[in-house]
C-alpha positions as CSV (number, residue, x, y, z in Angstrom):
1,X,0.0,0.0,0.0
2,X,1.5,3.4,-0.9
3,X,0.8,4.6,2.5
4,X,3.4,2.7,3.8
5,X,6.1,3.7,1.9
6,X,7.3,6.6,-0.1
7,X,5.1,7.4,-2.9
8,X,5.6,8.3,-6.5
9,X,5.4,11.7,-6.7
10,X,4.7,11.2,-11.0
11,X,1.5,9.4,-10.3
12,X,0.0,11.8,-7.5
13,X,-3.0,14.0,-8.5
14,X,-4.1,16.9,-6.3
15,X,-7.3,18.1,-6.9
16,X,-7.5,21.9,-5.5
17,X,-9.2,25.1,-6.4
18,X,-6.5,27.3,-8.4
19,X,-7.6,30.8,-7.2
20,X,-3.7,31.7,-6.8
21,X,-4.4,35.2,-5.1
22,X,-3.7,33.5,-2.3
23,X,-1.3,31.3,-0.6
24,X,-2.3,27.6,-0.8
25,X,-0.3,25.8,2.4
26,X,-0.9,22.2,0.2
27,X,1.4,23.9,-2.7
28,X,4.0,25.2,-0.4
29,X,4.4,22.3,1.4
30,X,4.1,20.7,-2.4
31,X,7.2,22.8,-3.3
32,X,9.4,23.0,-0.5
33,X,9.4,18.7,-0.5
34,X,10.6,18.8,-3.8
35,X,7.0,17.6,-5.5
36,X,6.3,20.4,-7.2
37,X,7.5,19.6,-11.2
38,X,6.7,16.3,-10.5
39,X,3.4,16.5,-8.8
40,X,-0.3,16.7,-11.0
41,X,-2.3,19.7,-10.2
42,X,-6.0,19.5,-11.3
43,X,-8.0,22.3,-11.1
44,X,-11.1,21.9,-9.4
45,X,-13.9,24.2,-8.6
46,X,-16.4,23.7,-5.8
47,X,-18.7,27.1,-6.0
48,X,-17.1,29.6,-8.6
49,X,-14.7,29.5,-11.4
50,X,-12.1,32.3,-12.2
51,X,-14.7,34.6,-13.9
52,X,-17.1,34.2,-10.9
53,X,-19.5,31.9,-12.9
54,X,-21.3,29.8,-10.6
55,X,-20.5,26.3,-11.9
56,X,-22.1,24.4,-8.8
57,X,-22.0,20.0,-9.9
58,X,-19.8,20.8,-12.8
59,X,-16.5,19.5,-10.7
60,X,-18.0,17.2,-8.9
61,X,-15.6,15.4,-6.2
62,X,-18.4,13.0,-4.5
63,X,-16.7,9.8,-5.5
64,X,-13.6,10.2,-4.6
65,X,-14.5,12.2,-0.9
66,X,-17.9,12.0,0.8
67,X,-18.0,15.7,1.6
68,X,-16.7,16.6,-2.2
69,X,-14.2,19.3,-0.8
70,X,-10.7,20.0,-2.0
71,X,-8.1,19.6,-1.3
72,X,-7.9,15.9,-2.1
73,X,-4.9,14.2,-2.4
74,X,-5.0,11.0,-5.0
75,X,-2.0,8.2,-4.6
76,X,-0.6,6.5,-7.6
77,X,-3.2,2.7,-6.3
78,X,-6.3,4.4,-6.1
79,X,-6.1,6.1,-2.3
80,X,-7.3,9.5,-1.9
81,X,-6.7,11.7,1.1
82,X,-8.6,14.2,2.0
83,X,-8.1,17.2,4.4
84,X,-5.7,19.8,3.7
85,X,-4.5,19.4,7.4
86,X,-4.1,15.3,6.1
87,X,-2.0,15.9,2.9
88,X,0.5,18.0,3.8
89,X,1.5,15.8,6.5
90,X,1.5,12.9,3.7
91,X,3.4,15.9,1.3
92,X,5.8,16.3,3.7
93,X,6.7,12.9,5.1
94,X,7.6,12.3,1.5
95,X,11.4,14.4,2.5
96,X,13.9,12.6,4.1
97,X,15.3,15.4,6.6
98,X,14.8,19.4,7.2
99,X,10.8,18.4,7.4
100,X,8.3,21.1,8.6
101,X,6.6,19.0,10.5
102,X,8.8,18.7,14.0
103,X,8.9,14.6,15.0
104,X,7.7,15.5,18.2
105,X,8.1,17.4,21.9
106,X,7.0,20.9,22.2
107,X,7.9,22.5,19.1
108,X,6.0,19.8,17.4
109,X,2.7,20.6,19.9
110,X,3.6,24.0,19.1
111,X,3.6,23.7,15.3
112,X,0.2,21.5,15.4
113,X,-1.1,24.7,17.3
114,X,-0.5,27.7,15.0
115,X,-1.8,25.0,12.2
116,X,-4.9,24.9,13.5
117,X,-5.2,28.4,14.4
118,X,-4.1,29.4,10.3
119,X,-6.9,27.0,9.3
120,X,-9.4,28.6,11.3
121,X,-8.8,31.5,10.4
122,X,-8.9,30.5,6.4
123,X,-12.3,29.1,7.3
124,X,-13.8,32.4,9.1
125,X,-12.2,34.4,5.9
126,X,-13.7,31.5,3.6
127,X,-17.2,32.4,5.5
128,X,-17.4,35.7,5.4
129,X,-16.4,35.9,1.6
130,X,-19.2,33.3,0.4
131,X,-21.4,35.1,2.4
132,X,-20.6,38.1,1.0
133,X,-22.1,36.6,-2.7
134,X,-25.6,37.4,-1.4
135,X,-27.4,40.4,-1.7
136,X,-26.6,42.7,0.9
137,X,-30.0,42.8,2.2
138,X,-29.6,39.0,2.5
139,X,-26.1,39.0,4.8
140,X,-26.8,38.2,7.9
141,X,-25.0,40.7,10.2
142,X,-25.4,38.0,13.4
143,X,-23.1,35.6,11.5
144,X,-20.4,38.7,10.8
145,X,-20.7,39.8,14.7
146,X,-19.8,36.2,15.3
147,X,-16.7,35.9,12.9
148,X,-15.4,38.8,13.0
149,X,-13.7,38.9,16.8
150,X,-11.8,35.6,15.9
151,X,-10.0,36.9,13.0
152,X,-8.9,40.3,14.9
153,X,-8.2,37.5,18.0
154,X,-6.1,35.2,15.7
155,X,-4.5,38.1,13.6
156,X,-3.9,39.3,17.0
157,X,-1.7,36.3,18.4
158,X,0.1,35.7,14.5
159,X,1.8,39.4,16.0
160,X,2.4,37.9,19.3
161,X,3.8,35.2,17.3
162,X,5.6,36.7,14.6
163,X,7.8,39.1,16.8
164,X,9.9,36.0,17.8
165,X,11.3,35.8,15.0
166,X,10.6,32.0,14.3
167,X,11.4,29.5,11.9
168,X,9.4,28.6,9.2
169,X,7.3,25.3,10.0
170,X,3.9,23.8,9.2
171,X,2.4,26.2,11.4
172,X,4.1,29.1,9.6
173,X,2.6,27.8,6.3
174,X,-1.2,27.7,7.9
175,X,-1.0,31.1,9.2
176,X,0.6,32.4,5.8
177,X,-2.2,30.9,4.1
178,X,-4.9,32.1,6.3
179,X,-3.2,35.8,6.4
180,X,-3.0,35.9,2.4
181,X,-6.4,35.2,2.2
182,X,-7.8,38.6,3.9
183,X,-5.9,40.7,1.2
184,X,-4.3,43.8,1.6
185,X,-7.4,46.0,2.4
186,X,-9.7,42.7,3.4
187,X,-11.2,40.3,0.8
188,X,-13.8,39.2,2.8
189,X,-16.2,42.4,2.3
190,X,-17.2,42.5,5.8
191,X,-20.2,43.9,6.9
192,X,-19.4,45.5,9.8
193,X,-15.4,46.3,8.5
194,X,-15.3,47.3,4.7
195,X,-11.6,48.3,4.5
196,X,-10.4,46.5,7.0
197,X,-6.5,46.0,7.3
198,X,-4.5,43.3,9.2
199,X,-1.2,44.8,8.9
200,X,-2.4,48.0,11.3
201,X,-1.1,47.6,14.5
202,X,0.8,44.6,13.8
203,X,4.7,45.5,12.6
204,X,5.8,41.9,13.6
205,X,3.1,40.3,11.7
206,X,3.6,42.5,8.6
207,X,7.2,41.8,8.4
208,X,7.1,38.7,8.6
209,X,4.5,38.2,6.1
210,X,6.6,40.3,3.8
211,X,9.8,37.8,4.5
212,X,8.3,34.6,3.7
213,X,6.2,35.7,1.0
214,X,9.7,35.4,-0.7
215,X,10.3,32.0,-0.2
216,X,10.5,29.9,-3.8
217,X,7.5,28.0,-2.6
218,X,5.3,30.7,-2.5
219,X,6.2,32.7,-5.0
220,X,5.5,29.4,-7.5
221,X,1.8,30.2,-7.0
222,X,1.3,33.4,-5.3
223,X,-0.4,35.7,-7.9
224,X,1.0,33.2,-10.8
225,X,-2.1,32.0,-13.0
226,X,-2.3,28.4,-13.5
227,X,-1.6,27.3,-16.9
228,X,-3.3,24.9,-18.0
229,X,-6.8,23.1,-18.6
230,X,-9.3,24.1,-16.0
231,X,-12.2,22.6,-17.5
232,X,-14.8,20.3,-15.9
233,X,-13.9,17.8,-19.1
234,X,-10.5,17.4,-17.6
235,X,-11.5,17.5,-14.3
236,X,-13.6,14.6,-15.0
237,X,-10.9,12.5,-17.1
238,X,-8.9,12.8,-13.7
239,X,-11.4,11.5,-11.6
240,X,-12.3,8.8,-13.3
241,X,-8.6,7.6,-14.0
242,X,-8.8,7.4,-10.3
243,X,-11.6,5.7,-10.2
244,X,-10.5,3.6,-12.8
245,X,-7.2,2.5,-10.8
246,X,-9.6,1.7,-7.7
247,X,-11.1,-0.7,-9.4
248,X,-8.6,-2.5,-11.6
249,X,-5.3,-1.5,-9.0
250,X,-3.1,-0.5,-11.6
């Protein structure tokens, strides 16, 4: 079973939504174990394409994960992992030393931590942005009341964080990811915040951000459009190769 050994990077396929105005934390980890050239990339859209069309069903990812999200993670017999949290562990056990995962003790604990605090706070972003897609009269302001204190709270202990001056990790790649997301002035057109922006008030934050969004990994994808074919054809020929291995295990 591939999980139990290193796996071919020239039959992985990792179905994820290419909106590249932001920092994917799957593609950095990705790049910085080596997978990058190797690795195949297929474009997958949930809501929205590039142009905004909705194209709801038309990239539909039921069969290979029950809850049809990406990312999802396809091995070269057939398994699919889903879970961004999941594949870039997988992604990164794939490198044989300097690993941004730590093996274990605090800075591990540590690591896990800010990971889960980036991802939360790509999720509230994620929220507030889809919600955003309604009419205004139809936002409800009760959900942005809700949201909103978490992101300042989170945005709030990246600073705390940040002035350290610490290495970069898996937890470093979450909170990058979740950051990039909110956008210079604020993507997610908040109700209650409009031009909202996370770099007041947070130096440490800010120059860190400005440091690692330098590193090779990032700057592969970071405002880079993907080239290549992101229609729901392809998307389908990739799922069903998949599918296709599942059944026959070759």
């Amino acid at each position: 079973m591939v999980l139990d050994a290193i796996a071919d990077p020239r039959f992985m396929r990792l179905f994820y939504s290419p909106f590249h105005s932001f920092v994917h934390k799957t593609l950095v980890v990705a790049h910085e174990a080596g997978l990058w050239e190797t690795l195949t990339r297929v474009p997958t859209f949930p809501f929205r394409d590039l142009n905004g069309r909705f194209v709801t069903g038309q990239y539909d990812m039921s069969e290979l994960a029950p809850l049809g999200k990406v990312p999802c993670l396809a091995l070269e017999d057939g398994t699919v992992l889903y879970g961004s949290q999941t594949i870039v562990e997988f992604l990164d056990a794939q490198r044989v030393t300097n690993r941004l995962f730590p093996p274990d003790g605090a800075k591990r604990w540590d690591a896990l931590r800010r990971l889960a605090l980036g991802d939360t706070l790509f999720e509230c972003a994620v929220q507030l942005s889809m919600e955003a897609w309604l009419p205004e009269e139809a936002r409800r302001r009760t959900l942005y009341e809700w949201v909103w204190p978490k992101i300042v709270a989170t945005l709030d202990e990246a600073e705390r964080w940040a002035a350290t001056n610490p290495d970069f990790d898996i937890g470093s790649a979450g909170l990058l990811q979740g950051v990039s997301y909110l956008g210079e002035e604020g993507s997610t057109e908040d109700l209650l915040h409009p031009r909202y922006r996370w770099r007041d008030g947070r130096p440490a934050l800010s120059d860190w951000y400005d440091v690692v969004i330098q590193r090779p990994s990032v700057k592969a994808h970071l405002n880079v459009d993907y080239d290549g074919d992101m229609s729901p054809e392809n998307h389908q020929r990739h799922v069903q190769a998949v599918i296709d291995i599942r059944k026959t295990g070759r």
